[in-house]
C-alpha positions in Angstrom: 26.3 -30.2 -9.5 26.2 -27.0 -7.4 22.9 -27.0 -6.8 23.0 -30.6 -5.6 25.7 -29.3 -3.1 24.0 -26.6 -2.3 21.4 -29.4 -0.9 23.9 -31.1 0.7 26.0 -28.0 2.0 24.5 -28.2 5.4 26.0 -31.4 6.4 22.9 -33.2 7.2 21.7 -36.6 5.8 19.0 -36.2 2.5 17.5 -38.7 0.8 18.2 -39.7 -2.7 14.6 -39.5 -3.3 14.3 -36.0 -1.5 17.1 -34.7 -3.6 15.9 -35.8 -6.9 12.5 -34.0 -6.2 14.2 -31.1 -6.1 16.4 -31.1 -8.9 13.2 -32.4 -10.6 15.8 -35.4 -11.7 15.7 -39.0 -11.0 17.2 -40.6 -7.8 19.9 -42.3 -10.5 21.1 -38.9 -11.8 21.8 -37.9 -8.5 23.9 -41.0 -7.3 26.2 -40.1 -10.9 26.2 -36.5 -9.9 27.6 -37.9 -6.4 30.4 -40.0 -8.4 31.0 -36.9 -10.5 31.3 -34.4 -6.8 34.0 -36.6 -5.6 35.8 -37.2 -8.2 36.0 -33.9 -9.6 35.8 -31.3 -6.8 38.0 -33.9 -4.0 34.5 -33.6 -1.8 33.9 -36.7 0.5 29.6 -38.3 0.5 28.8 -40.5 2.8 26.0 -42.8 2.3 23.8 -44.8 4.8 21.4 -47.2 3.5 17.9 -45.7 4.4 19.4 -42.4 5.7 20.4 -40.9 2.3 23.3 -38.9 1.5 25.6 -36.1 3.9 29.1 -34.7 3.2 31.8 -34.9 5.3 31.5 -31.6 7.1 29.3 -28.7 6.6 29.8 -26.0 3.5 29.1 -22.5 3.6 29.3 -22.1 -0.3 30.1 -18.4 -1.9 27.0 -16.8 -2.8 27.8 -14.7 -6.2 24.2 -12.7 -5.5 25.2 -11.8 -2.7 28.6 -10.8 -3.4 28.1 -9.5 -7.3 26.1 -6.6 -5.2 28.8 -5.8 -3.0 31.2 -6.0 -5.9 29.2 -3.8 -8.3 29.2 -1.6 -5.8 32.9 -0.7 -5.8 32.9 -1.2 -10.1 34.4 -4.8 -9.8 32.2 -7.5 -11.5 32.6 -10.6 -9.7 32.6 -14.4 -11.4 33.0 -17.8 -8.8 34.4 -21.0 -10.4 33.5 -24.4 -8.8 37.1 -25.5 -9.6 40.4 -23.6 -11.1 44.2 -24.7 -11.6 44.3 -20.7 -10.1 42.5 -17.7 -9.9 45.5 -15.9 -11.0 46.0 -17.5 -13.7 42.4 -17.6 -14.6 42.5 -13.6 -14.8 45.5 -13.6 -17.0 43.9 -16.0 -19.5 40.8 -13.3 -19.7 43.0 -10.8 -19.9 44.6 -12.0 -22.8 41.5 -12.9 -23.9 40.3 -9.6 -24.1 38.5 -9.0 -21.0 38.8 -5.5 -19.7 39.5 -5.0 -15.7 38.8 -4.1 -13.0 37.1 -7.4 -12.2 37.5 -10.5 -9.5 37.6 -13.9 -9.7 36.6 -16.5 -6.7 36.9 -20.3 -6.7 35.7 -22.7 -4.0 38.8 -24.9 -4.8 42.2 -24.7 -6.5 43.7 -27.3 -7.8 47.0 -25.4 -8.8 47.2 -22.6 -6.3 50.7 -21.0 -6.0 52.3 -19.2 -3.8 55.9 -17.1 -3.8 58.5 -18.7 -5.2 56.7 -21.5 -6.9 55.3 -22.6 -3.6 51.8 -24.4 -3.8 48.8 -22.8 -1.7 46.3 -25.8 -0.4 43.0 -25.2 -1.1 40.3 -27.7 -0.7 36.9 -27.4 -1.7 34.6 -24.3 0.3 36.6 -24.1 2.5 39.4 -21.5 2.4 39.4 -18.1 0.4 40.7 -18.2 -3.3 40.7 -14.6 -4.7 42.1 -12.8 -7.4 41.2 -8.8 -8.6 42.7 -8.0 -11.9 43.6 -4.0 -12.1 44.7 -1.6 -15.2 47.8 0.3 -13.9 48.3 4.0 -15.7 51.0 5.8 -13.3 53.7 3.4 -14.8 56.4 2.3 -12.0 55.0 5.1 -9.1 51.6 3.3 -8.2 53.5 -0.4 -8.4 55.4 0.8 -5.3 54.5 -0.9 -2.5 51.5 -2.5 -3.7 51.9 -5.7 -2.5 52.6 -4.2 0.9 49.4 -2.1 0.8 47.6 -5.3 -0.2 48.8 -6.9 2.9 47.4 -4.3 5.1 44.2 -4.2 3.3 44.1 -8.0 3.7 45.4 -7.6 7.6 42.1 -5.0 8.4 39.9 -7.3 6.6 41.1 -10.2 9.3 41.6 -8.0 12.3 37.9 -6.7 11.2 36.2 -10.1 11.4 37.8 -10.7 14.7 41.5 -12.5 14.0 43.1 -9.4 16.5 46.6 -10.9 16.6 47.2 -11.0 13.1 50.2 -9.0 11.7 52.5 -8.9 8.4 55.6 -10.4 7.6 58.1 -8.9 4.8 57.0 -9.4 1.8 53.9 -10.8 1.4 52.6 -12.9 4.3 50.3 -12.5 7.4 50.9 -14.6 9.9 49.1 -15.2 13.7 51.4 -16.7 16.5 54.3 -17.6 14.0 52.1 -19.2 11.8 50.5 -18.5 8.4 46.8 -17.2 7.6 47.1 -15.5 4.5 49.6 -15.1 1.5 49.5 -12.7 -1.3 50.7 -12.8 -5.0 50.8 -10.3 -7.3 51.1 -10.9 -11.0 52.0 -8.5 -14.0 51.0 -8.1 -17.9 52.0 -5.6 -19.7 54.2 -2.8 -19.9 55.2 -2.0 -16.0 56.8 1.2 -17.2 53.7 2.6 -19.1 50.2 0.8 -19.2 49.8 -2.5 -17.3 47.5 -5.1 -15.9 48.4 -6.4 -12.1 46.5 -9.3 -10.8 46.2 -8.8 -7.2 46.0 -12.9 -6.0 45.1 -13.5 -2.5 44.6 -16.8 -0.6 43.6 -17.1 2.9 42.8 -20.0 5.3 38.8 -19.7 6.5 37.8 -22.8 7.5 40.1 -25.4 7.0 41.1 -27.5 9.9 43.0 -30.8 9.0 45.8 -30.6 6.9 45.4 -33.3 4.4 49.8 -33.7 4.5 51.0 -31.2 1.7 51.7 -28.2 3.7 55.4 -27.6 4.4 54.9 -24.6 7.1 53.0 -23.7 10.5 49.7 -22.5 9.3 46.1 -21.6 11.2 42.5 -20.7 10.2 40.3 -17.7 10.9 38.0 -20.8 12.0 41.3 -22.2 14.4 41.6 -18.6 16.0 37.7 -17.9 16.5 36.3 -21.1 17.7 33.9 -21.1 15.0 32.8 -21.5 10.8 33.3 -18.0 9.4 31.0 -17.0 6.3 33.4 -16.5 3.2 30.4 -14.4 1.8 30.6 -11.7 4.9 34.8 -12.2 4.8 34.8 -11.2 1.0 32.5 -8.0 1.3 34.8 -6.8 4.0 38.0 -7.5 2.1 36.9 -5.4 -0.6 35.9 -2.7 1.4 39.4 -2.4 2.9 40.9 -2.9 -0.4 38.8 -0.2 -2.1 39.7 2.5 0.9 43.8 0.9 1.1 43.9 1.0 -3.0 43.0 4.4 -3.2 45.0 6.2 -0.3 47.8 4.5 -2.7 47.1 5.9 -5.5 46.4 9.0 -4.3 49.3 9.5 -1.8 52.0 6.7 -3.1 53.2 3.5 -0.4 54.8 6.5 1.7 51.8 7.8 3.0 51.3 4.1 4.3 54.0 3.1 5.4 54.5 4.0 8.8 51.6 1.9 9.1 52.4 -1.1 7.9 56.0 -0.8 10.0 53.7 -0.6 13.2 52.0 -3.8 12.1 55.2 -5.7 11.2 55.9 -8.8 13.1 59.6 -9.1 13.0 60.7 -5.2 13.1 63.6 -4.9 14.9 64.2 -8.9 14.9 67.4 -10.8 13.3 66.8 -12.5 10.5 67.9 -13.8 7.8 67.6 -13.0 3.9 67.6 -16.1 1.6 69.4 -14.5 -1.1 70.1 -17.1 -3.6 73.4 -18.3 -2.8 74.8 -15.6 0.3 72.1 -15.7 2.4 72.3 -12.6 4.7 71.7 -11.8 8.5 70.8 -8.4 9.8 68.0 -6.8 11.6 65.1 -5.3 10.3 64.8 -1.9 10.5 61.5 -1.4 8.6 60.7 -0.7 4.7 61.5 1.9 3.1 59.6 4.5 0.2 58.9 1.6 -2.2 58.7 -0.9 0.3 61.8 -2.6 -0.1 62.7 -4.5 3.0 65.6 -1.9 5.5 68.5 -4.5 7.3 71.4 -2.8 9.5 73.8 -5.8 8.5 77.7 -5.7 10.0 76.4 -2.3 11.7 75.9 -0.7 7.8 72.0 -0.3 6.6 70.8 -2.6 2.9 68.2 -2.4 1.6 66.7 -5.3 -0.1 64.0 -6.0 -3.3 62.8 -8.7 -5.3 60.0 -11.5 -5.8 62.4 -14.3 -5.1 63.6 -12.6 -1.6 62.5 -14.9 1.4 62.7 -13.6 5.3 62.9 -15.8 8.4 64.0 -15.4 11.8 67.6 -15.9 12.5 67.0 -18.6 15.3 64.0 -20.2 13.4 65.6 -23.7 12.8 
């Protein structure tokens, strides 16, 4: 079926008959591959009587030549699935099976993406950025620190690089433009964290989506809603690797404290109040930045807390 959509990718009307002779298939194999397209991968056909066949809006499909060189080059073999539950969870299934990392996996659609706290990530087909890097981890607890954090300014660059300027982070694991989301991180562990360890580095990012098809639950964007225009996944990809090669190694080499000045001058809500959902006590304070292993810094009832944890969620005090 992906080479049928790669046919089809460009939005433009093709004939049954077109499309058959170049599958070298008959013009029935191509109306059950059709059935199969929608049914399967959520992607819209229309079909015209003596016009042919056209999706609902133009594609621009990941391209694993292209990207397998720019992967190889940094030592991380890259696979794309047409359709996964999750990337991450994808990676920890080859793990377990025995597949040794570093390597990335890409889908053009989720159908089980998840966020922070159990949160769902919307994903529909080719159009938004599912991406998941699966690491070994030999320093034990030092080169966990901050990683997440480091992710996010990796992940920041790679937007600010392909023209989204007013992006900026949010505590822990968000980037957001205007008050509204772009990106999201999740990072996933196997193994001992103490010793030897696998971390799956899970990043989801909205490229080209524009309608919402009613599942989201928060203000969100597009790097295609900021820029006016389709952005190329492919071109998107190579540059968030780069940044995540350079950003991965200056943490590993130098720990999140070399970093972290940086990532407090690109932090949305320094110095705002907010409030820390906490379980139970929520808490209000102001941020006064992260501290060495990037746990978030609050002055709350004049006395500075520091804060830690995957089920931690921020928000602005007056954000109703």
């Amino acid at each position: 079926m992906l080479s049928l959509l790669r046919l089809l990718q460009d939005g433009r009307f093709h004939s049954g008959e077109a499309l058959g002779a170049a599958l070298g298939v008959s013009r029935s194999a191509i109306w059950k591959q059709l059935q199969v397209m929608e049914a399967e991968w959520a992607l819209p056909v229309h079909r015209v009587r003596g016009r042919g066949y056209r999706l609902e809006s133009q594609l621009l499909l990941l391209d694993e030549d292209v990207l397998a060189v720019n992967g190889a080059a940094r030592g991380w073999p890259l696979s794309i699935l047409p359709t996964v539950d999750s990337t991450n969870a994808e990676v920890l299934r080859r793990l377990a099976s025995g597949h040794v990392p570093p390597f990335i996996m890409l889908a053009e659609r989720q159908t089980a993406g998840r966020g922070r706290r159990g949160r769902s990530w919307v994903s529909p087909f080719g159009e938004n950025l599912n991406y998941s890097l699966a690491l070994q981890i030999d320093g034990g607890r030092r080169q966990l620190e901050g990683l997440s954090l480091v992710v996010g300014l990796a992940l920041l660059r790679a937007l600010q690089a392909s023209g989204v300027v007013r992006a900026g982070l949010k505590w822990p694991n968000d980037l957001l433009v205007d008050g509204r989301k772009i990106a999201g991180i999740l990072l996933e562990l196997s193994g001992d964290p103490a010793d030897v360890c696998h971390v799956v580095i899970g990043i989801g990012v909205n490229v080209n989506m524009l309608v919402d098809k009613g599942s989201i639950d928060q203000p969100w964007t597009s790097m295609r809603a900021e820029l006016g225009g389709a952005v190329d996944r492919n071109e998107f990809v190579c540059e968030l690797n780069r940044q995540l090669s350079l950003y991965l190694g200056m943490h590993q080499a130098h720990g999140f404290s070399a970093l972290r000045n940086e990532w407090q001058d690109n932090h949305l809500w320094q110095g705002r109040s907010v409030t820390l959902a906490t379980g139970a006590n929520p808490i209000t304070g102001v941020v006064l930045g992260v501290d060495q292993s990037g746990a978030i810094r609050l002055r709350v009832a004049g006395v500075e807390q520091n804060f830690s944890g995957g089920e931690l969620s921020l928000r602005l005090s007056d954000d109703s």
